[in-house]
N, C-alpha and C positions, 0 to 999 in steps of 0.2 A: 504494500500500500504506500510507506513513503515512496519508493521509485519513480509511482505513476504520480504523486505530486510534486515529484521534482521533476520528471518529464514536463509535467504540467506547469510549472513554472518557466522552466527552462524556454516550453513552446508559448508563451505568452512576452518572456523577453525577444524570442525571433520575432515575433509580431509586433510588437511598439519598434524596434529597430528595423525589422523591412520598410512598415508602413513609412515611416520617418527618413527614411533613407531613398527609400523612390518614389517618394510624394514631396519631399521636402530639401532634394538637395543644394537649393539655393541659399537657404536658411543653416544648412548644416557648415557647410562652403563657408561663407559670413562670420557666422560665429568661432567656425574652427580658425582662422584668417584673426581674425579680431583675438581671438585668447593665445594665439602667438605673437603676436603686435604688442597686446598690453602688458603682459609677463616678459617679453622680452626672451623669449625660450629658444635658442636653436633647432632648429628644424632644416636639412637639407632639402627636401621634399613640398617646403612651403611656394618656393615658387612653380610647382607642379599643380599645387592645389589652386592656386588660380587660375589656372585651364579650362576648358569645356569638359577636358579627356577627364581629367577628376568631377567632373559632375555624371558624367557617362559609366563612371568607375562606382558613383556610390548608388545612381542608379542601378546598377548591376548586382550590385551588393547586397541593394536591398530587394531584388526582385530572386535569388541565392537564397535569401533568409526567408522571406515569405514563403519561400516553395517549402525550406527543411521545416518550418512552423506548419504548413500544411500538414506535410506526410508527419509527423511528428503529433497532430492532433488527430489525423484518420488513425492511425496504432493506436492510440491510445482508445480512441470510442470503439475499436476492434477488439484490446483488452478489457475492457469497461462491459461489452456486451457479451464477451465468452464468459466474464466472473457472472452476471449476473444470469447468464444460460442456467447454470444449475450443473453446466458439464465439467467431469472431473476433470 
């Protein structure tokens, strides 16, 4: 029983992170860009993230994690209706 609520958590973070990541990469972009600016943080990779190719990249990332949050919540409602079958 914990396992299926750690799956269940685990697939509910794929899901606030897909959705936000290929619904939102403008805002991701922005902020990420902005809290290396203000901190002052090295980053060699910064001047990549101002690209299209990195918004295309977290699009990606996020449409990767929606899909593992998918199959990740079909198993689980597949384990969820074998326990509740009654079969050994």
């Amino acid at each position: 029983m914990v396992r299926i609520v750690v799956a269940s958590v685990v697939g509910l973070f794929c899901l606030i992170v897909g959705f936000s990541a290929a619904f939102k990469p403008y805002q991701i972009q922005k902020s990420t860009i902005d809290y290396h600016i203000k901190y002052k943080i090295y980053n060699p990779s910064l001047d990549w993230m101002k690209t299209k190719n990195y918004i295309l990249w977290l699009r990606l990332a996020g449409i990767v994690s929606l899909a593992a949050s998918s199959l990740m919540f079909y198993v689980l409602y597949r384990i969820m209706r074998e326990l509740n079958s009654g079969k050994p």
